[in-house]
N, C-alpha and C positions, 0 to 999 in steps of 0.2 A: 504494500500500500504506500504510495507517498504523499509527499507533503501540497497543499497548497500552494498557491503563489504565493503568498506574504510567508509563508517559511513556518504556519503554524499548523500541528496537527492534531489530528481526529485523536478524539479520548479514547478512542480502545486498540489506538497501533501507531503508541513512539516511532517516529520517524528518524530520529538522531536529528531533527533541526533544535538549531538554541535561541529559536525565534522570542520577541519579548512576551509573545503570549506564553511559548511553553513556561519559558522563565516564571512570571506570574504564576502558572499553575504549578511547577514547581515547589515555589514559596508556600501556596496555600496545601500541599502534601506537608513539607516540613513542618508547617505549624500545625498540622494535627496529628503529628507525634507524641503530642500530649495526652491523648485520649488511650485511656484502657485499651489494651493489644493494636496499637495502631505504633508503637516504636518501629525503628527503622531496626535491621540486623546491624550495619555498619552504616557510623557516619565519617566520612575522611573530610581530612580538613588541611586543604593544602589545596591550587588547581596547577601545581607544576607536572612533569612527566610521571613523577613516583605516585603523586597522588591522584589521577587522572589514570594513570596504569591499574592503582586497586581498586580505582570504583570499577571498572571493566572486569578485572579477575572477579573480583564479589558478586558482583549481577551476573555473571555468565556460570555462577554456582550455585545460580539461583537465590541468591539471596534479596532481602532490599536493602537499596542503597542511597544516600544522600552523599554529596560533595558540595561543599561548599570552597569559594576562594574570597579572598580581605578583597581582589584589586582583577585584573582580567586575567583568563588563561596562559600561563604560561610569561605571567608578566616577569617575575625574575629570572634565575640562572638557567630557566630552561627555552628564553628566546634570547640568551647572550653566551649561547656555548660554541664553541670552534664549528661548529655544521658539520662532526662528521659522527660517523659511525663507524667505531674501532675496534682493533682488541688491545691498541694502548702496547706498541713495538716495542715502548723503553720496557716496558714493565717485565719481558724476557731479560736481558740486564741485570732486576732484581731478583732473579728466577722465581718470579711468581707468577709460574706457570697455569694453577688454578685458575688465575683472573682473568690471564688471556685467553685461555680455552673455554670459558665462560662465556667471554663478550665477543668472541669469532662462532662462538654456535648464536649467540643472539643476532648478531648478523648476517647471519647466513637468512634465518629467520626472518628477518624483517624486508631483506632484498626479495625472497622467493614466495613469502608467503603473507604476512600481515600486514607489508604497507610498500609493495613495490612501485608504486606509481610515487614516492616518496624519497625510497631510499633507493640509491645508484653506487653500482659502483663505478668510484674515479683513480687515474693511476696518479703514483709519486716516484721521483726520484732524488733514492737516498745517494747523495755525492759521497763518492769515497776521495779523500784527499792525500791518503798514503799509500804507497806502494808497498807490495810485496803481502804483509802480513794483514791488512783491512781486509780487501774481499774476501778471504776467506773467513775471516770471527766474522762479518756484517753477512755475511753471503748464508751463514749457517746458521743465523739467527732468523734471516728471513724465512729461508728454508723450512726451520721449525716453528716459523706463524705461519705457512701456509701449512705444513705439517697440522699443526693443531686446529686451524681452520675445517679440517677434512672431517675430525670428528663429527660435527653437526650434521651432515649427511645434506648442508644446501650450501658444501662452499662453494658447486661449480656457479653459482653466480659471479664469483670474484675468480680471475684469471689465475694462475702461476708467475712465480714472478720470472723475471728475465735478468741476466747481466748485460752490460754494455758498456762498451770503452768511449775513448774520447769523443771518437766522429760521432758512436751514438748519441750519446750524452748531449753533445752537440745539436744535432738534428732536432731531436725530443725537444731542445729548450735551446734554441741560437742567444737568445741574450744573457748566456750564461756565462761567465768569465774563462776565458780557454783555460788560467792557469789557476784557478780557481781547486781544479777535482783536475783527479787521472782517471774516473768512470764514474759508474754507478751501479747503481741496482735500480732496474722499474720494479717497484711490486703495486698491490690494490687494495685500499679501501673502500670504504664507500662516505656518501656524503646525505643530509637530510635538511630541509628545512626545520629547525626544529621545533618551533611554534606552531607551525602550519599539524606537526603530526602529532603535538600535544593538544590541540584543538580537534583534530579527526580520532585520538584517542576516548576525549569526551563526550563526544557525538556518538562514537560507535558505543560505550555507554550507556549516552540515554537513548539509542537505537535498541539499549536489550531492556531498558526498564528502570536506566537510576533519575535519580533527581538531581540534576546539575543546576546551581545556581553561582554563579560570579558577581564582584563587588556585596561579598557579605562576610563580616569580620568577626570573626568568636573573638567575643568582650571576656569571655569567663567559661570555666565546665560547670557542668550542674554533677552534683556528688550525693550519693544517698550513704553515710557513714564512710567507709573509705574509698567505696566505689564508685567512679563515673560511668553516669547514665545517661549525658549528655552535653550540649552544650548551649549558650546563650551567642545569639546570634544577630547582631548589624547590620541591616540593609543600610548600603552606604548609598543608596539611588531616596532615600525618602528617611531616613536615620531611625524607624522602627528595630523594635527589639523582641526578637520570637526565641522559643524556648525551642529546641528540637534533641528530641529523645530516642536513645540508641541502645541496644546492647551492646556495642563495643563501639568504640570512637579510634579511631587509626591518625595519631600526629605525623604529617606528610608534610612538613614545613622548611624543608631544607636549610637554608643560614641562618631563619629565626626558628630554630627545634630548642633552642636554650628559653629563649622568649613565651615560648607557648609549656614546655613543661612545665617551666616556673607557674603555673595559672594551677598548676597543681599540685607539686612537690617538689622540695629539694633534696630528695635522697633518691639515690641511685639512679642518677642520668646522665643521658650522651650528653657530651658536650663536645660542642661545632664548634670550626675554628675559618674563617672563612677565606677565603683566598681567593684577590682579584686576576683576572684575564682580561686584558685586553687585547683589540683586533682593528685593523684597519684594513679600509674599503679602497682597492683603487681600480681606476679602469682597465681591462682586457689588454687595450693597447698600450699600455705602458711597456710591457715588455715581451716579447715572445717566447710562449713555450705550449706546447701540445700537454704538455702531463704537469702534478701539482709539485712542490720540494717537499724535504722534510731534512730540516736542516739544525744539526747540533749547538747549542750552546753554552755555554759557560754553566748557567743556572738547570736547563730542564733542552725542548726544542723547540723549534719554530716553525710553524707548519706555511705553507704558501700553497692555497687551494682554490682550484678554480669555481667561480663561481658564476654563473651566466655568461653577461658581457662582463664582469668584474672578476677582482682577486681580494680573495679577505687571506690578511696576512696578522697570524697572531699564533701563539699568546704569550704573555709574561705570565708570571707565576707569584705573586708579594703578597704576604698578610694587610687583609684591610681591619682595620676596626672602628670605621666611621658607619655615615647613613647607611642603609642593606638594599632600602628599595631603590636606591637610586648611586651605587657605584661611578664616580668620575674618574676619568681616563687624564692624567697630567702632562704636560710636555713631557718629562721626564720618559715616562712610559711611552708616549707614541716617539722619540727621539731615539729608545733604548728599540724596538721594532725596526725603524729604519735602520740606522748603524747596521744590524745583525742582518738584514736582508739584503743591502748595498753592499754587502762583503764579496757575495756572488754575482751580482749584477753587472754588466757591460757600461751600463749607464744608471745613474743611482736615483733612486726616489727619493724626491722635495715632498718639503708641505704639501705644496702645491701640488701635487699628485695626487692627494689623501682627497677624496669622497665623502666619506662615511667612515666614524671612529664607533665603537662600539665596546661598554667594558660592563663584566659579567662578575658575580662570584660563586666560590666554587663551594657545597659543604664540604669539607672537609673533616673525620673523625680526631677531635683532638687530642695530641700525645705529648711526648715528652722534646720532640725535634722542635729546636725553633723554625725551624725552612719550613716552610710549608710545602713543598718539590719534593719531602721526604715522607709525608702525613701520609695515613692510609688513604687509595682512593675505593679501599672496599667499605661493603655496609654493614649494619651492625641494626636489630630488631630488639626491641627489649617491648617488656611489662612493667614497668615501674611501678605503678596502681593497677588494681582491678578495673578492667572496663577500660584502659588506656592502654595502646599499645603506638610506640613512636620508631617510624623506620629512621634511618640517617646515615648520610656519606652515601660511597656508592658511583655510580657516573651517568653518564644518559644514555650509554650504549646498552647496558644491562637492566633498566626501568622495568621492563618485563619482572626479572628476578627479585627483584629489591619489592616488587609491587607481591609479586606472589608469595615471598616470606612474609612479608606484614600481614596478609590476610590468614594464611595459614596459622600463623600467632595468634590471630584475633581469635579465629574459628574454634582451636584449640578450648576455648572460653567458654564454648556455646554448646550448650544441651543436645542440641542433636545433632546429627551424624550430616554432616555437609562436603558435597563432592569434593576432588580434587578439583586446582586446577585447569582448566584446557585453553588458558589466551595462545598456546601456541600453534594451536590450529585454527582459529578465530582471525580472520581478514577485518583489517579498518575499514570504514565507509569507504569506496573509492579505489579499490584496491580486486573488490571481484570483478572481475570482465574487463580489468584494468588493459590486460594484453589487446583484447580482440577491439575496445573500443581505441587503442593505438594503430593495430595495423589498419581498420579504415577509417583512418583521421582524416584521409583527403575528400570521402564521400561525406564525412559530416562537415566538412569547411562549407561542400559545394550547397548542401540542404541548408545550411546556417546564412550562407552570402556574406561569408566572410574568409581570411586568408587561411592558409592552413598551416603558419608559423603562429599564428594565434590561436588555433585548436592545440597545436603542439605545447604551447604555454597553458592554458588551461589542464589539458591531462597531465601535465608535470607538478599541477598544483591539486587538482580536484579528481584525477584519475575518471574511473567511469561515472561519477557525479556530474561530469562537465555538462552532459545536456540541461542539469537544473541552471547553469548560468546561463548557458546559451537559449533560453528559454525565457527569460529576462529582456534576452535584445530580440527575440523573435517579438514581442510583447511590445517594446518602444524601442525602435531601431537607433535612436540615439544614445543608449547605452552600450551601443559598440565603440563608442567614442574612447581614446585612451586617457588618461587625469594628464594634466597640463604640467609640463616638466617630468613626467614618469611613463615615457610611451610603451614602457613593458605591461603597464594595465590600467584595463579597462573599467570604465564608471559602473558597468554589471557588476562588477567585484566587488565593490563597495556596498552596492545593495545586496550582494550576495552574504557579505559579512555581516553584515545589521540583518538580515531574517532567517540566515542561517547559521552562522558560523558566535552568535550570542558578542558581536560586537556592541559595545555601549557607549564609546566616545569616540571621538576623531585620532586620538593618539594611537589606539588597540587599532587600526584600522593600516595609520602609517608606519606603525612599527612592529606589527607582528601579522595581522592577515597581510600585509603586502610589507617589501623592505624597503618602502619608496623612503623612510628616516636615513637610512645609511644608503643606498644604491642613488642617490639624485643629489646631484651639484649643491641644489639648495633646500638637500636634504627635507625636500614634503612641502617647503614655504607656497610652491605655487598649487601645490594641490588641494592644497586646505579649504578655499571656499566652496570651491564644487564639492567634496568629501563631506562637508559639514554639513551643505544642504541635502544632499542626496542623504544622508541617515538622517537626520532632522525631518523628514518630510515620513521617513519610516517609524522614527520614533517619538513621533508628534513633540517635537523639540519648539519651543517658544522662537521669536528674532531673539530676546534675550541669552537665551542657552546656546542659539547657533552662534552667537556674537562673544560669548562667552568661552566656546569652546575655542574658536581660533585664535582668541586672544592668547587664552592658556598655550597652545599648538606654538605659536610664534615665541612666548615668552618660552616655552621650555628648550627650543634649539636654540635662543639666543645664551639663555645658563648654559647649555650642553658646550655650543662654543667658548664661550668663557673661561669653562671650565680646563679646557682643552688647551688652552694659554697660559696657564698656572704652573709654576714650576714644580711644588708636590699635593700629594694626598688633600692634604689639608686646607691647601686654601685652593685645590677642585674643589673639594666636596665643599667647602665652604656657598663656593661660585654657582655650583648647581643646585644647591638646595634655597636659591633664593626664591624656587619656584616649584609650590605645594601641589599636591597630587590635585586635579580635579575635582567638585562634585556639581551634582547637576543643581541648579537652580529653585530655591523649595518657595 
């Protein structure tokens, strides 16, 4: 059964739209969790990758489920992560072999079965610079990551790697420094939009039966003696306060998992230690190469990954301990990027090259290292209270995993006998029929009356879902029009994120349904008023609220620049926070 046009569905068959009707009804399930046998099984509370991963493991065990997020899908560390999907190469180095054999079977996973039209694989080349004794330690390590990749029984998604000497190396990437490296190794990963599949995560969600609601902030747990039974909940769109009651409550909160257990106890907890990344955006043509780097550094590596027409070049690796929602990127940091990337380069990247900056933080499980390069990036489940069970650490490659421990911890709790398991056979929205609706991408361009590098851009974002946008311009053909300054997408896609995709403001819009914040010169400034009105008109947005909201839009790239001028931590974060989160108009 699907959805209507405005994105909202029929009471008796979840469609996985997050339209503002389901939202609404949503709400009004959570609030009557208060009535006699009307509790939810699990409520997660968190809407990043991990927590968007167990409302889907929970619902597909049949349980009920609620999820709640403070802020929009995916709005922290998991629309500011590297874009890729790994098994984490260094992490053989520390021979911790488990983790990588882990996250190369989730891999394999995600390319062939749960969200192919999402995750790809892209190749790298690891430069060797030494002679004689490199290729073969690099050469053996690769070996046994594709080695361990095989266990999963879907690595032939990702290729074997290759060796290659200078000319290769060369060819692969002409603007690379001839005396730079004596070869290389091409091997494969893969790469993800990562918002985009934290969003089709939720969808596919409330496609089995959860109740997803975004911008609502647990104020407090609710505790019956020493157990929690639920929690107290903020609608940040209208600042009501509803009660919603759970047999088990799953803390899914990544950097702030210290902030949220505190609301219940301070014995026996993880504690997170948080660790900035940042990344820089620059165009295609800056310099030529057919495959991505992966290149050694002093501290940790530096990845250089193709992305569209652009390259996002990151990360650093530093302890933050300032703002969490809102991470600033320093001169310092995008200076410490360049340097390391100019080392190989023919011709070196300026400012002036830079696009789009972007910096993220990482949970990290706190230890005894000061480095955070050293922290675990495994996860760790605990109980600390009855009724409260808190996942943490971990990475985005392995969400799957991290999401299926938590639940299974919860379940453990629960009276009756509740299935395993099965997300690893379970396809995202957009992902079945994904192939066949690519091989005839060109018969649907020619039905649509549109190009077929535009159908191509759609199924690389929405997979077999593309005919609900292209349904949109069938409907008002002026929504094939592309946002001004951002010709990669179209004004459908804006409405497509306001009735389906549970976007609420203009920012959730420019920086995570679409990358138009980092991918556009003037990072989203020109797209803003079309974007504001096309959701405004969706979600009966006042002139006041539309004028409101570009306000906010404009003032927060002009902090982010700012920001970006500062020579440390502190008076970034200083510069960026001079501009407060949104809320709508009461």
């Amino acid at each position: 059964m699907s959805s209507v046009a405005d994105g909202s569905q029929r009471d008796d068959a979840p469609t996985g739209a997050l339209s503002p009707q389901a939202r609404a009804r949503s709400i009004e399930v959570l609030k009557g969790t208060t009535e006699p046998g009307k509790e939810l099984d699990i409520l997660i509370v968190g809407g990043g990758v991990v927590g968007a991963g167990a409302a889907l493991d929970a619902v597909t065990r049949g349980l009920s489920v609620g999820i709640v997020e403070a802020r929009d899908w995916a709005s922290g560390t998991s629309s500011r992560s590297s874009k890729l999907i790994h098994g984490g190469l260094r992490y053989l180095e520390m021979l911790d072999f488990a983790l990588v054999q882990e996250a190369l079977q989730e891999r394999g996973l995600l390319i062939q079965v749960i969200a192919p039209h999402l995750v790809r694989p892209v190749p790298f080349l690891y430069p060797l610079t030494r002679r004689f004794w490199e290729r073969p330690y690099v050469g053996a390590g690769i070996f046994l990551y594709d080695t361990l990749g095989l266990t999963s029984g879907h690595s032939r998604g990702v290729p074997m790697h290759k060796h290659l000497f200078r000319r290769g190396t060369l060819r692969a990437a002409p603007s690379l420094k001839s005396d730079a490296f004596v070869g290389s190794i091409r091997y494969y990963d893969a790469q993800v939009d990562d918002a985009r599949l934290v969003v089709n995560v939720v969808r596919t969600a409330a496609r089995y039966g959860a109740h997803a609601v975004n911008r609502m902030r647990v104020v407090s747990f609710v505790r019956e003696g020493e157990r929690v039974v639920g929690a107290k909940v903020e609608n940040q769109e209208d600042g009501s306060i509803i009660e919603v009651r759970a047999k088990q409550v799953v803390n899914a909160t990544g950097v702030w998992t210290d902030e949220t257990q505190a609301m219940v106890t301070d014995r026996g907890q993880l504690k997170v230690r948080a660790s900035k990344g940042i990344h820089l955006v620059v165009p295609r043509d800056r310099f030529q190469s057919t495959v991505g780097l992966i290149l050694r550094t002093e501290k940790s590596v530096l990845f250089v990954i193709p992305w569209g027409r652009h390259w996002i070049i990151g990360t650093t690796d530093t302890d933050w301990k300032l703002d969490k929602a809102h991470p600033a990127a320093s001169t310092k940091d995008i200076d410490y990027v360049l340097e390391h990337v100019n080392r190989v380069l023919k011709r070196p990247l300026t400012r002036e090259d830079v696009e789009g900056v972007y910096a993220g933080l990482r949970p990290l499980l706190a230890g005894e290292s000061d480095s955070t390069a050293k922290l675990s990036r495994e996860h760790v489940v605990a109980h600390p209270v009855p009724g409260l069970v808190v996942v943490a650490g971990g990475k985005f490659t392995t969400y799957r995993v991290m999401a299926k421990d938590a639940v299974d911890e919860a379940t453990r709790a629960m009276d009756e006998r509740v299935p395993a398991s099965c997300t690893d056979t379970i396809p995202l929205l957009g992902a079945e029929g994904f192939k066949a609706a690519w091989n005839r991408r060109a018969r649907t361009a020619d039905e649509a009356g549109v190009h077929v590098a535009r159908v191509e851009h759609l199924l690389n974002r929405y997979g077999s879902m593309t005919p609900e946008v292209l349904a949109i311009i069938k409907d008002n053909p002026a929504m094939a029009d592309p946002l001004p300054g951002a010709d990669d997408y179209l004004a459908a896609e804006v409405v497509y994120a306001a009735t389906h995709e549970g976007a609420r403001h203009v920012h959730d819009v420019l920086t995570r349904r679409t990358r138009i914040s980092i991918e556009s010169w003037d990072r989203g400034v020109s797209a803003v008023p079309v974007v504001a009105k096309l959701m405004g008109e969706i979600l009966g947005w006042s002139d006041a609220q539309r004028e409101s909201e570009i306000k906010h839009y404009l003032a927060r790239v002009e902090a982010e620049r700012l920001s970006q001028q500062q020579p440390d931590d502190e008076s970034a974060d200083a510069a960026r926070m001079g501009v407060d989160d949104i809320v709508p108009l009461r």
